[in-house]
N, CA, C and O atoms as a DFTB+ gen file, in Angstrom:
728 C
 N C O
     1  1       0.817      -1.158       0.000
     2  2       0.000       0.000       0.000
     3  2       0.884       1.253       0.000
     4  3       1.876       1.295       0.727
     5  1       0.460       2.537      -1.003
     6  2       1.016       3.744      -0.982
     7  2       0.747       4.472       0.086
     8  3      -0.377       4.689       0.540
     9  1       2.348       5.078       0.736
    10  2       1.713       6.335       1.516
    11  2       1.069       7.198       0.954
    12  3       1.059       7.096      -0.273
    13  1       0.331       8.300       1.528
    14  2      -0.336       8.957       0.649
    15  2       0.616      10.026       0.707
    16  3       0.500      10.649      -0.348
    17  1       1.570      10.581       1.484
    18  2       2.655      11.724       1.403
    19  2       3.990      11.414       0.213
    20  3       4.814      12.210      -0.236
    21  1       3.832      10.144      -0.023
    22  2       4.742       9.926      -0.942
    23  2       4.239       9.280      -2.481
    24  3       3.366       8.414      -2.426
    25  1       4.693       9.624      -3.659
    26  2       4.590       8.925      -5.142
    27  2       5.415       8.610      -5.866
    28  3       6.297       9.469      -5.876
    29  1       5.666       7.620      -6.658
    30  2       6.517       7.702      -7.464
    31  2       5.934       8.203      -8.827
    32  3       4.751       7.903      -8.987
    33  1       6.460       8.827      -9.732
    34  2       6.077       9.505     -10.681
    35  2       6.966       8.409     -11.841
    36  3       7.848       7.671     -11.405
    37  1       6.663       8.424     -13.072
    38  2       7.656       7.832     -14.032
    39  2       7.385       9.499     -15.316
    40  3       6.341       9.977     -15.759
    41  1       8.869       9.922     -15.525
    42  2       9.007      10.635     -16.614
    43  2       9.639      10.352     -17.497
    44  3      10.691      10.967     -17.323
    45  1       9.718       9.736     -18.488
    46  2      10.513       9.355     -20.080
    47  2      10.666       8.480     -19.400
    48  3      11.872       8.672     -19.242
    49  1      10.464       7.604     -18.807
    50  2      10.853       6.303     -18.454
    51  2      11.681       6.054     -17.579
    52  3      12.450       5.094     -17.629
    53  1      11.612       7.197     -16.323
    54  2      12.530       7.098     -15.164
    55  2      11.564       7.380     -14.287
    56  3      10.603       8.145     -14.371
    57  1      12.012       6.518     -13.250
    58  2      11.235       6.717     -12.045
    59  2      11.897       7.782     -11.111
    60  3      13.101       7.831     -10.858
    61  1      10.962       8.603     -10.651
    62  2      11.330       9.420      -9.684
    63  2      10.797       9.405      -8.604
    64  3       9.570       9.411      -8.712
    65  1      11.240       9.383      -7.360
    66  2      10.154       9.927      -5.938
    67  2      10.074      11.163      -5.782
    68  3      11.086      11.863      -5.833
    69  1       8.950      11.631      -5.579
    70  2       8.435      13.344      -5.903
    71  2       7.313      12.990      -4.393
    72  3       6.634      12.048      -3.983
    73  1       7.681      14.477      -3.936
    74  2       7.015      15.130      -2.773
    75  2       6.059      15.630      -2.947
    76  3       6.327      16.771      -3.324
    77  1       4.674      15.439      -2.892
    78  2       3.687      16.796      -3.492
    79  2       3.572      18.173      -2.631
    80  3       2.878      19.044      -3.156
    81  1       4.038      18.411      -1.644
    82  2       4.459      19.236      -1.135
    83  2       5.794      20.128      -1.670
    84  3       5.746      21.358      -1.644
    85  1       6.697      19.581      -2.038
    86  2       7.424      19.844      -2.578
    87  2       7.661      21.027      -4.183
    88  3       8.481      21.825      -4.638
    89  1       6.369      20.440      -4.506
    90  2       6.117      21.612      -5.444
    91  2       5.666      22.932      -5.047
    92  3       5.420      23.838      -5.843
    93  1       5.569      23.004      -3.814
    94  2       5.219      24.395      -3.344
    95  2       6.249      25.227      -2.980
    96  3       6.101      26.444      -2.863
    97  1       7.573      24.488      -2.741
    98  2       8.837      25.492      -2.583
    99  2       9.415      26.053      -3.610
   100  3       9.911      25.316      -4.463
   101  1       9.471      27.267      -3.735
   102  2       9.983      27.948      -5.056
   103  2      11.388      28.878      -4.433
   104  3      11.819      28.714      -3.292
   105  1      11.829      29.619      -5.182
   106  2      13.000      30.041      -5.196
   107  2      11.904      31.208      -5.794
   108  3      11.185      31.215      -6.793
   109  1      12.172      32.367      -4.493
   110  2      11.854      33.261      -4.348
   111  2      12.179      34.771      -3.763
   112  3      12.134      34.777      -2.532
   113  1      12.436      35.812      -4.238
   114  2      13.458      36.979      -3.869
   115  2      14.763      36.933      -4.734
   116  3      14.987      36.231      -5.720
   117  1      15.682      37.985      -4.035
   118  2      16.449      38.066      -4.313
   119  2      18.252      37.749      -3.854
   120  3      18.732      38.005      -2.749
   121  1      19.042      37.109      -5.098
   122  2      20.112      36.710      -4.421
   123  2      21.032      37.424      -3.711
   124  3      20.937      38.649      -3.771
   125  1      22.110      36.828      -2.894
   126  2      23.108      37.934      -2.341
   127  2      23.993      38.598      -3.030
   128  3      24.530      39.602      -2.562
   129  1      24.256      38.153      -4.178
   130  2      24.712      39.145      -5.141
   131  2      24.094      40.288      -6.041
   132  3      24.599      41.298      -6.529
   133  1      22.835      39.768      -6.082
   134  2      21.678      41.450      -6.512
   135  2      21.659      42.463      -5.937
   136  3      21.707      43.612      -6.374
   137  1      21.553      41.905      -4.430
   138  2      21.084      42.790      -3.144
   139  2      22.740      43.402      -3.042
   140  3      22.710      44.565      -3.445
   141  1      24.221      42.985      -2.621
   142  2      25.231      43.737      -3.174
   143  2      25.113      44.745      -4.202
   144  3      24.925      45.958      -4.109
   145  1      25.241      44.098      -5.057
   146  2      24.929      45.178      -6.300
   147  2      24.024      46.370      -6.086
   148  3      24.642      47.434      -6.038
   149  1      22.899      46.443      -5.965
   150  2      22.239      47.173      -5.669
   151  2      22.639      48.065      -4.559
   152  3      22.612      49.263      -4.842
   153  1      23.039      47.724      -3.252
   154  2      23.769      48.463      -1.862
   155  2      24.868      49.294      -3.030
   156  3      25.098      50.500      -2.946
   157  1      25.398      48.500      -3.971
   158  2      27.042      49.575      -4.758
   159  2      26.234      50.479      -5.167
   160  3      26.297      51.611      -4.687
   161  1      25.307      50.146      -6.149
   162  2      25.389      51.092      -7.033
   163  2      24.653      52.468      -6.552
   164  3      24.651      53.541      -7.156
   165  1      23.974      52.131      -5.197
   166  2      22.953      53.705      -3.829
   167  2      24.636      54.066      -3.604
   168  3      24.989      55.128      -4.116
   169  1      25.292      53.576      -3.159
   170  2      26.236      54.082      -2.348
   171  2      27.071      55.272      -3.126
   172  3      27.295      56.431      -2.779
   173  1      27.573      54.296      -4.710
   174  2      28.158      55.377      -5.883
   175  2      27.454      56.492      -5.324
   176  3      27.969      57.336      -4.590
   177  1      25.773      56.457      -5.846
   178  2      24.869      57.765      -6.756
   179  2      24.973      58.508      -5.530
   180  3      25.349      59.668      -5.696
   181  1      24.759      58.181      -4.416
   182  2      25.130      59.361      -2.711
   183  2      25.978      60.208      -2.800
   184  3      25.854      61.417      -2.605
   185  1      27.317      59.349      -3.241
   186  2      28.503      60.031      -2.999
   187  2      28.743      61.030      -4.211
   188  3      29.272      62.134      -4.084
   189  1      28.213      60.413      -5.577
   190  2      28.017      61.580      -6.345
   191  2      27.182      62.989      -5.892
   192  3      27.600      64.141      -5.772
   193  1      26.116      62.537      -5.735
   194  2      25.002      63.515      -5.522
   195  2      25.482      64.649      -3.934
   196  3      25.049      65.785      -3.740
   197  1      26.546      63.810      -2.944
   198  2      26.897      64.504      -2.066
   199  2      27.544      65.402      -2.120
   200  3      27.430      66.473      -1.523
   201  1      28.680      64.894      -3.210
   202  2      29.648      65.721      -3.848
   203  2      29.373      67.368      -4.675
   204  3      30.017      68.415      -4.726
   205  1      28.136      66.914      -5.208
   206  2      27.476      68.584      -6.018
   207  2      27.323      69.329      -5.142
   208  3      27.488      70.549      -5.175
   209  1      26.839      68.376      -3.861
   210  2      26.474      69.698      -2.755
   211  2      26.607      70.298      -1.791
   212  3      25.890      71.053      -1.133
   213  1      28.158      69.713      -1.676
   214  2      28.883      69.545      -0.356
   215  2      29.330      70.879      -0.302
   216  3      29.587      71.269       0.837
   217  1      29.494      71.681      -1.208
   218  2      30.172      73.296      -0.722
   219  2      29.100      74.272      -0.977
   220  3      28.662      74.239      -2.127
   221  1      28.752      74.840      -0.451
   222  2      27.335      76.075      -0.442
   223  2      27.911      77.100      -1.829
   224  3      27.169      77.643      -2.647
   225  1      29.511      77.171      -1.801
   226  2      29.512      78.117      -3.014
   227  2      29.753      77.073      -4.576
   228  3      29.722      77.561      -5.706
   229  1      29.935      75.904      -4.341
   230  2      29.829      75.177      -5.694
   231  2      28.214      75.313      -6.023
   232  3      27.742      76.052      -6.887
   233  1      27.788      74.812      -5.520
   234  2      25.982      74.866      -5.580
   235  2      25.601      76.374      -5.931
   236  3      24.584      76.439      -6.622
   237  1      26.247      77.737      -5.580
   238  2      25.953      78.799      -5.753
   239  2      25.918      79.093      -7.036
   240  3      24.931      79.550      -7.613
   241  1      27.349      78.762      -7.711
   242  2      27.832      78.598      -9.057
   243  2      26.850      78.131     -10.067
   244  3      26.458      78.727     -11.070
   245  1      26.479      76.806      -9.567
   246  2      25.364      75.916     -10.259
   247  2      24.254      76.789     -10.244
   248  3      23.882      77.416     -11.236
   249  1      23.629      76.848      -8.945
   250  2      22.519      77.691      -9.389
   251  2      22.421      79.046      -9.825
   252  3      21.302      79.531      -9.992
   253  1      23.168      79.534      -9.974
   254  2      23.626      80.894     -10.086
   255  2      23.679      81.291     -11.901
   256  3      23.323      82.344     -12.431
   257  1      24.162      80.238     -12.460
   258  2      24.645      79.481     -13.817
   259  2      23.239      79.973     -14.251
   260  3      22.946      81.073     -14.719
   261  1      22.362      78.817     -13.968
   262  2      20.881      77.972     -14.523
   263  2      19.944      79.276     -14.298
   264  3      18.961      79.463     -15.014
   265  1      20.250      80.018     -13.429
   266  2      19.344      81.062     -13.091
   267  2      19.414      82.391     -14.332
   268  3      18.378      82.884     -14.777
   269  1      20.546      82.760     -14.695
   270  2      21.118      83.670     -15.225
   271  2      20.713      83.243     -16.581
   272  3      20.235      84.115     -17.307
   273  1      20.807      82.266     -16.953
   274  2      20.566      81.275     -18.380
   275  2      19.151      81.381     -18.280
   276  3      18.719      82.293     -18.985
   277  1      18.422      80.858     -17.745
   278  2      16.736      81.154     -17.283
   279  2      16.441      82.737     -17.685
   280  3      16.164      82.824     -18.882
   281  1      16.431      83.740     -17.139
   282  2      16.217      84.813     -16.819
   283  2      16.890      85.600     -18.444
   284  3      16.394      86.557     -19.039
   285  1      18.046      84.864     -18.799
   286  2      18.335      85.950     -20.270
   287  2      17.727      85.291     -21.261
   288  3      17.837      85.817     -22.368
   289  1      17.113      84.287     -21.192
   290  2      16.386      83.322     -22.225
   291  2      14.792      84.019     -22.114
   292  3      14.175      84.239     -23.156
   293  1      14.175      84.349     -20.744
   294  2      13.241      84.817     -20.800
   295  2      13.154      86.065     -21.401
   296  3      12.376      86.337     -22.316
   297  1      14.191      87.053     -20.734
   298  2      13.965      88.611     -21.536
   299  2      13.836      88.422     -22.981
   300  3      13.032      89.153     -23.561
   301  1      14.711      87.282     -23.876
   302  2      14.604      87.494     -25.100
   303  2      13.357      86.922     -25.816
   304  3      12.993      87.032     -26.987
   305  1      12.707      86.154     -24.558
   306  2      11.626      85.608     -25.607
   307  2      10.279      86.901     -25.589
   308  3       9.533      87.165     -26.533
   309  1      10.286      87.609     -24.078
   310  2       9.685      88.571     -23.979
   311  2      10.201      89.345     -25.285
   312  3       9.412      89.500     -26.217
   313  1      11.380      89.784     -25.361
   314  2      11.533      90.858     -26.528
   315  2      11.032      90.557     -28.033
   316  3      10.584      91.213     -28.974
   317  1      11.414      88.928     -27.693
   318  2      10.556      88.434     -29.622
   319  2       8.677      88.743     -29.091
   320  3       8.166      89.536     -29.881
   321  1       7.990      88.419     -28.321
   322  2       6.877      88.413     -28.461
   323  2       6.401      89.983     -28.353
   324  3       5.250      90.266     -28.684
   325  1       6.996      90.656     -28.043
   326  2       6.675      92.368     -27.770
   327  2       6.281      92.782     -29.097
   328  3       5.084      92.743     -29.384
   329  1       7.088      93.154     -29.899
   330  2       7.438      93.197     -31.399
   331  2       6.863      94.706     -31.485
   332  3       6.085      94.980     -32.398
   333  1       7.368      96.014     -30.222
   334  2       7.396      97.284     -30.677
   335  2       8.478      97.800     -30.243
   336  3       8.994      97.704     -29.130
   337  1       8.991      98.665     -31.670
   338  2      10.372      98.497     -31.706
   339  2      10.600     100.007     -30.311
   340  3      11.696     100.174     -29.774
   341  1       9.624     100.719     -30.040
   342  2      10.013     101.800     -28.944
   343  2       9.717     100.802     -26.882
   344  3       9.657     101.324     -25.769
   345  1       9.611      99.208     -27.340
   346  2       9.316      98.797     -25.746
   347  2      11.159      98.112     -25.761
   348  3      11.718      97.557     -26.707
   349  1      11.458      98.269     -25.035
   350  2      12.791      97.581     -25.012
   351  2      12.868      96.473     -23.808
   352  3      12.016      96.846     -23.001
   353  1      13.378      95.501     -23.402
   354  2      12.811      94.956     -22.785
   355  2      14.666      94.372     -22.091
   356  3      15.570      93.708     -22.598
   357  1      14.547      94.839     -21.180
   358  2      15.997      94.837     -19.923
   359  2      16.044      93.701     -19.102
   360  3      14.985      93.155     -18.794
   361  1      17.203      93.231     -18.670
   362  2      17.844      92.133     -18.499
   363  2      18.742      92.263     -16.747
   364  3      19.798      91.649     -16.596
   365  1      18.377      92.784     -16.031
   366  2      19.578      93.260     -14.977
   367  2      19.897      91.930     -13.844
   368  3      19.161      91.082     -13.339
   369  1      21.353      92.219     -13.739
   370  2      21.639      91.672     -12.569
   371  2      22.385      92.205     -11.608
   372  3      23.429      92.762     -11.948
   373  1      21.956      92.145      -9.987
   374  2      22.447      93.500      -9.218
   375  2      23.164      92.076      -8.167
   376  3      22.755      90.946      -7.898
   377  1      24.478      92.918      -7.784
   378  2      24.961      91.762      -6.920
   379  2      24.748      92.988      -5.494
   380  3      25.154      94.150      -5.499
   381  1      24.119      92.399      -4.546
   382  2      24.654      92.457      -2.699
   383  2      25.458      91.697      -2.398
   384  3      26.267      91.142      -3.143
   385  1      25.335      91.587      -1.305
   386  2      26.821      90.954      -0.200
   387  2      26.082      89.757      -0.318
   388  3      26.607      88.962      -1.097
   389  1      24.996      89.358       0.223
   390  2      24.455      88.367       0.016
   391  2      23.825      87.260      -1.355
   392  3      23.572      86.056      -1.373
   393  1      23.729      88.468      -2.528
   394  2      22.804      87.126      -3.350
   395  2      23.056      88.101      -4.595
   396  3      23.749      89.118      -4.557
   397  1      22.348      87.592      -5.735
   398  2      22.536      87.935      -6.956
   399  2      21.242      88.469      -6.889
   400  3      20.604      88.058      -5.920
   401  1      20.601      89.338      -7.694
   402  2      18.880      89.547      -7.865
   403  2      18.700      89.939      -9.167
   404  3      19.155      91.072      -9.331
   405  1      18.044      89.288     -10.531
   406  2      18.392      88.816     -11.612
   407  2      16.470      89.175     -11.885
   408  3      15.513      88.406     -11.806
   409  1      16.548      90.890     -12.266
   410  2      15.368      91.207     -13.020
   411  2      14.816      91.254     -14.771
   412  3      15.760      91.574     -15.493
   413  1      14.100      91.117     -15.199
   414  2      13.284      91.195     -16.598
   415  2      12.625      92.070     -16.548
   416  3      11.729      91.974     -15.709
   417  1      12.673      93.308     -17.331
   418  2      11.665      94.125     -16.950
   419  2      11.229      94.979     -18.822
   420  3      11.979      95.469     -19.666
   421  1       9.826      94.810     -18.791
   422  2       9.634      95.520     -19.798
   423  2       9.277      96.473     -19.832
   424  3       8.348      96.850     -19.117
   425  1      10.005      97.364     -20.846
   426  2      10.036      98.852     -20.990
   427  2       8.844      99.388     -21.363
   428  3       7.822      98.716     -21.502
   429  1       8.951     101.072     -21.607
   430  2       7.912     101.469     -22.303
   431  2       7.620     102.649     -21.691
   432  3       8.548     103.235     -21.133
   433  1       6.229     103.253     -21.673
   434  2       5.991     104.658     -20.656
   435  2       5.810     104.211     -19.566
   436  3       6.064     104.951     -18.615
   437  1       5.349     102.963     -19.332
   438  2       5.083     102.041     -17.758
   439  2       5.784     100.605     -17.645
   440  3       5.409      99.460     -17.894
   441  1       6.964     101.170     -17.159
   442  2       7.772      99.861     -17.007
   443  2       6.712      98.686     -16.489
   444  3       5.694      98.950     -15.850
   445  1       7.158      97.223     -16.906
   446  2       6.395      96.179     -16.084
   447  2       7.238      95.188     -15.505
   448  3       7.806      94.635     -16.447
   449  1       7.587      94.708     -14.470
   450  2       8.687      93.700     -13.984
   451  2       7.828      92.568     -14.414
   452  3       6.689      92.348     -14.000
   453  1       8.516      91.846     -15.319
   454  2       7.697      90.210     -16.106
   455  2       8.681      89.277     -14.436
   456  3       7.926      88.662     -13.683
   457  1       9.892      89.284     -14.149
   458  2      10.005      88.455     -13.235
   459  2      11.264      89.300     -12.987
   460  3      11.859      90.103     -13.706
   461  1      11.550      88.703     -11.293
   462  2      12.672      88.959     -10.599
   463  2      12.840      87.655      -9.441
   464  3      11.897      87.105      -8.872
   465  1      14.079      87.381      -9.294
   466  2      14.802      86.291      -8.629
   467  2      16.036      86.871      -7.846
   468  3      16.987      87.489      -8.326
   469  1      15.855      86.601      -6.800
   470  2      17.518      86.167      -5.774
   471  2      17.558      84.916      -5.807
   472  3      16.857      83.916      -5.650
   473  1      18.822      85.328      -6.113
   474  2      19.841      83.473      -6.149
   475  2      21.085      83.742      -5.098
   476  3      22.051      84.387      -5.505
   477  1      21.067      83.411      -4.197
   478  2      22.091      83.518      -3.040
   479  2      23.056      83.199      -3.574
   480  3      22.863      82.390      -4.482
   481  1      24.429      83.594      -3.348
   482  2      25.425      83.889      -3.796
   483  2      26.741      82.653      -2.966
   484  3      27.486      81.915      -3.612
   485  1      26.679      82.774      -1.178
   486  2      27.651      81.842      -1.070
   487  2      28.848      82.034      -0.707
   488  3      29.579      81.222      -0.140
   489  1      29.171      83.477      -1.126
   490  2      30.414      83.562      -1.376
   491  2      31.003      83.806      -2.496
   492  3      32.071      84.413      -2.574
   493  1      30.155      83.211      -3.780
   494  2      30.863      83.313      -5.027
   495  2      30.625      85.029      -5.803
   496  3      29.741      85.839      -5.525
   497  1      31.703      85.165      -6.781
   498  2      31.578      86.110      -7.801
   499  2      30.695      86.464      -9.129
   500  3      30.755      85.409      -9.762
   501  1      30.269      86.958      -9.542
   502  2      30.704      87.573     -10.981
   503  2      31.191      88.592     -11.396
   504  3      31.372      89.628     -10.755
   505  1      31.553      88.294     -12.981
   506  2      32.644      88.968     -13.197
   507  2      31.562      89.279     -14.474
   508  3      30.819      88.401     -14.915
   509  1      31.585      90.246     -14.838
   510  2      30.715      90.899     -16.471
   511  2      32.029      91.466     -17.134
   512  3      32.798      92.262     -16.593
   513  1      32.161      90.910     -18.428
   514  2      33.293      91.418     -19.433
   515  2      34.558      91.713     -18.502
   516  3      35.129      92.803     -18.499
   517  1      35.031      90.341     -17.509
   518  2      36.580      91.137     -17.014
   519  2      36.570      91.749     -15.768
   520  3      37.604      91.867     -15.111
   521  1      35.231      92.242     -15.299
   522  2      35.125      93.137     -14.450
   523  2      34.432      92.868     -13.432
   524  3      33.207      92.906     -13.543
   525  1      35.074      92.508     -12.104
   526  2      34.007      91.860     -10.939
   527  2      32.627      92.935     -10.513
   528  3      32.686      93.895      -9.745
   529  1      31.483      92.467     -11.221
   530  2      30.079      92.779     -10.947
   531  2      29.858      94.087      -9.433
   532  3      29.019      93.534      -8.723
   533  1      30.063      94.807      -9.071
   534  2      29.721      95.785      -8.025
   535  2      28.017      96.563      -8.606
   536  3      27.627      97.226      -9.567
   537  1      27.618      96.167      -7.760
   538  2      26.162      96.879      -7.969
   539  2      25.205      96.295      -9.009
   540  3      24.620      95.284      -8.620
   541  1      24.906      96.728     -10.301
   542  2      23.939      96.349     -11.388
   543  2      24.440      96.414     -12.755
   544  3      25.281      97.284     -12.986
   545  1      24.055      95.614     -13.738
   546  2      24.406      95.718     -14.893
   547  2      23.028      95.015     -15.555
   548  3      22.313      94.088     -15.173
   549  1      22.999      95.909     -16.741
   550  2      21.725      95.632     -17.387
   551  2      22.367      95.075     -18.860
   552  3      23.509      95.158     -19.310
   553  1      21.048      94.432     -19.444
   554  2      21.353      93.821     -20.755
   555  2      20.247      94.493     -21.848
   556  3      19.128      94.188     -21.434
   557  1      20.170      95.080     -22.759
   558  2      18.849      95.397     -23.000
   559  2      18.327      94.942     -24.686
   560  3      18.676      95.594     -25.670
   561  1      17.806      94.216     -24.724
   562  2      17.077      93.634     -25.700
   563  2      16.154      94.265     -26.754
   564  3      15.236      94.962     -26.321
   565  1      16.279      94.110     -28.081
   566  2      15.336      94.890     -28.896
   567  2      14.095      93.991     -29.614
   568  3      14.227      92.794     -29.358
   569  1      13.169      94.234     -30.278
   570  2      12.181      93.431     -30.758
   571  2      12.927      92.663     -31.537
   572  3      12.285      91.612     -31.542
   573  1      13.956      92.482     -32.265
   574  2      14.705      90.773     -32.583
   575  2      15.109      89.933     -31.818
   576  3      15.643      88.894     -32.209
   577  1      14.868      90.328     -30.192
   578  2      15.608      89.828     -29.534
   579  2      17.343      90.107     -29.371
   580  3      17.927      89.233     -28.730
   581  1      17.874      90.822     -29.703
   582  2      19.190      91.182     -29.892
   583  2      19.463      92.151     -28.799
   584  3      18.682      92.807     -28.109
   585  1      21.146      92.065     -28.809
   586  2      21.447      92.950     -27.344
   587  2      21.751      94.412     -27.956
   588  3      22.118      94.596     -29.117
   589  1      21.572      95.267     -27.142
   590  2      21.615      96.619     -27.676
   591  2      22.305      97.107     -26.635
   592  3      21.858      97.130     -25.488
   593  1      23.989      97.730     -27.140
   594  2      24.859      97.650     -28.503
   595  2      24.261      96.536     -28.277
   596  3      23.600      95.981     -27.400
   597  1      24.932      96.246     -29.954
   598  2      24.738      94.874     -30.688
   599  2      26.586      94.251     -30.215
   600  3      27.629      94.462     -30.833
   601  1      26.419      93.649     -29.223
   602  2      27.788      93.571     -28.775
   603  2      27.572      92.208     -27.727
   604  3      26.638      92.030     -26.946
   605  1      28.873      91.225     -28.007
   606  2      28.579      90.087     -27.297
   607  2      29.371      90.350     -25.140
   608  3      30.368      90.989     -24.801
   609  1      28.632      89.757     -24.466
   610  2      29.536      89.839     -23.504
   611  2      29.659      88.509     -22.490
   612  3      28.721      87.713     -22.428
   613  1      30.873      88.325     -21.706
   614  2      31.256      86.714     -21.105
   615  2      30.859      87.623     -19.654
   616  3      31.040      88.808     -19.376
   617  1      30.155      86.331     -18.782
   618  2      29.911      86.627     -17.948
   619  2      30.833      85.088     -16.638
   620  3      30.775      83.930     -17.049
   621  1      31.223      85.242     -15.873
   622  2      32.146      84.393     -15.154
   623  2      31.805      84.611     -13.350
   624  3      31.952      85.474     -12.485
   625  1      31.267      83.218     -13.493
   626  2      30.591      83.119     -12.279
   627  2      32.110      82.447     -11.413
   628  3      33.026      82.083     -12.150
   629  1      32.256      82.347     -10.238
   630  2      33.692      82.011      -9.728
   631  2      33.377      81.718      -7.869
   632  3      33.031      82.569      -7.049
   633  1      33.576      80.599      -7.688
   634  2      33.206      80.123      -6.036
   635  2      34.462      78.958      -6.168
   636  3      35.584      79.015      -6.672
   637  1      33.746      77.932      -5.498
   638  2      35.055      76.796      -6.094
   639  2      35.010      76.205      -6.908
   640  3      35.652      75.156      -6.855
   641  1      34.241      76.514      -8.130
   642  2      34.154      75.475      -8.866
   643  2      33.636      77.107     -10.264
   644  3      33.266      78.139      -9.704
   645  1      33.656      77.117     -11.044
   646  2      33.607      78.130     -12.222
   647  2      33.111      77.968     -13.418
   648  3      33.552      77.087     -14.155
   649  1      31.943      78.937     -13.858
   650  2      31.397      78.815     -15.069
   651  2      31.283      79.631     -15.706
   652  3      30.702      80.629     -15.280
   653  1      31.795      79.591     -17.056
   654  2      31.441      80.465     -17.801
   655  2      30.260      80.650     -19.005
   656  3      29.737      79.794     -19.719
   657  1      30.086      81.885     -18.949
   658  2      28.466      81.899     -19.563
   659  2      28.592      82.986     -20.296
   660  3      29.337      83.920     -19.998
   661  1      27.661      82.919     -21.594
   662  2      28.017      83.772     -23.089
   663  2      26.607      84.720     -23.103
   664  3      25.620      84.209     -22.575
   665  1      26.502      85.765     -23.549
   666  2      25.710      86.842     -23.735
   667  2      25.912      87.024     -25.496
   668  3      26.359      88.044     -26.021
   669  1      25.506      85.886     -26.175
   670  2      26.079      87.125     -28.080
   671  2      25.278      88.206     -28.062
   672  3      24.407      88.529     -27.255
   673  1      25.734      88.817     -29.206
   674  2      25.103      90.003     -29.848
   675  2      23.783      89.503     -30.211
   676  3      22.839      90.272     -30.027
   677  1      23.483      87.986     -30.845
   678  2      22.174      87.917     -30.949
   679  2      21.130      87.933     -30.295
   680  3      20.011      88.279     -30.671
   681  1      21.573      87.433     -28.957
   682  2      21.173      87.931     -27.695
   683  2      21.212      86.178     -27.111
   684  3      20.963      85.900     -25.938
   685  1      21.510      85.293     -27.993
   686  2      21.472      84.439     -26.848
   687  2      22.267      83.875     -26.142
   688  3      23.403      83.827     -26.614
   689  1      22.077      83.273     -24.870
   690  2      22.378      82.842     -24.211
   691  2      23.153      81.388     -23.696
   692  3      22.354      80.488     -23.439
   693  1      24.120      81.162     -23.576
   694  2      24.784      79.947     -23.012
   695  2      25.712      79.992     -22.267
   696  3      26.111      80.950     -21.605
   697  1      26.256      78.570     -22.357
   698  2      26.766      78.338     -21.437
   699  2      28.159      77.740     -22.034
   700  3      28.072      76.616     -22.529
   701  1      29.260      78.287     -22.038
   702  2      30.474      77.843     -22.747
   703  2      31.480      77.144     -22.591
   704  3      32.241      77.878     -21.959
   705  1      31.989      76.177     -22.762
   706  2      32.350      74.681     -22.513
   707  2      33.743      74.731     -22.472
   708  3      34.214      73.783     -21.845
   709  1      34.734      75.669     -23.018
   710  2      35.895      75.986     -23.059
   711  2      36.406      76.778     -22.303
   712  3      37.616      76.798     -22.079
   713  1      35.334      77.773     -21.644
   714  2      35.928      78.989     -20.806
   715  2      35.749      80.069     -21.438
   716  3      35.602      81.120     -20.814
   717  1      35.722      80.023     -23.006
   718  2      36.146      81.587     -24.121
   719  2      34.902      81.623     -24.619
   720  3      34.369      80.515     -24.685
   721  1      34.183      82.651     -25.040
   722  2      33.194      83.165     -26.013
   723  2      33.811      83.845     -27.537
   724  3      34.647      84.720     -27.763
   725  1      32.971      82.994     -28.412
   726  2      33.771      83.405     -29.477
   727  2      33.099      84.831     -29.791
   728  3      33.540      85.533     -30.702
């Protein structure tokens, strides 16, 4: 007589003893080498991600960068959508001790501020054409969007870590990969 906890099964012509219980254990989760892997690759992206933000004036730089790029991209799109050639539409950035403050403002008989931003500073510089930033400097934009003069200028942000950023004559804006504006 068969136990009933036990069978023999025949497959291709081999006998096997098979558990019917046994089919309920599976191989389930994950191995100790996934779960490693996975612990490496959090640990890398931390130490990267710690690294961007470990100095208040590298991060200043960064945001300081993205902000300035933001803000001269906006005046010019304001200046393309204006399209009268007596509204001019201005670009300023005023440094304090504390922060950068990075206005858009459109011209006319009633000025209108479209946006203004402080971007805390950190510690870090700018420098407009050569010249470390004291007080305000404006950019001023015409209905092509173009800078008026029609004249390009490098702008050089400087904490511990340094970026340089392009103003053309056409009026736009970047961010320059070499250090030089052509």
């Amino acid at each position: 007589m068969r136990s009933p906890q036990r069978a023999q099964i025949v497959l291709d012509g081999m006998r096997t003893n098979h558990h019917p219980a046994s089919t309920k254990l599976r191989n389930v989760g994950f191995t100790l080498v996934e779960l490693v892997m996975v612990l490496v690759v959090i640990s890398i992206l931390a130490v990267v991600g710690m690294s961007l933000f470990a100095n208040k004036s590298d991060y200043a730089v960064y945001v300081g960068k993205q902000q300035i790029l933001s803000s001269a991209l906006l005046a010019q799109q304001v200046a393309l959508a204006t399209q009268n050639p007596l509204t001019p539409i201005s670009f300023s950035i005023s440094q304090s001790t504390d922060d950068w403050t990075l206005t858009v403002i459109k011209g006319g008989t009633t000025p209108i501020e479209v946006s203004s931003q402080q971007v805390e500073r950190s510690g870090a510089t700018l420098s407009v054409d050569g010249a470390l930033l004291s007080g305000t400097k404006s950019f001023v934009y015409d209905r092509h969007a173009s800078l008026v003069p029609r004249a390009s200028h490098v702008l050089l942000l400087s904490g511990s870590s340094t970026a340089t950023l392009c103003l053309s004559s056409s009026g736009y804006a970047y961010e320059s990969t070499n250090g030089a504006c052509p």
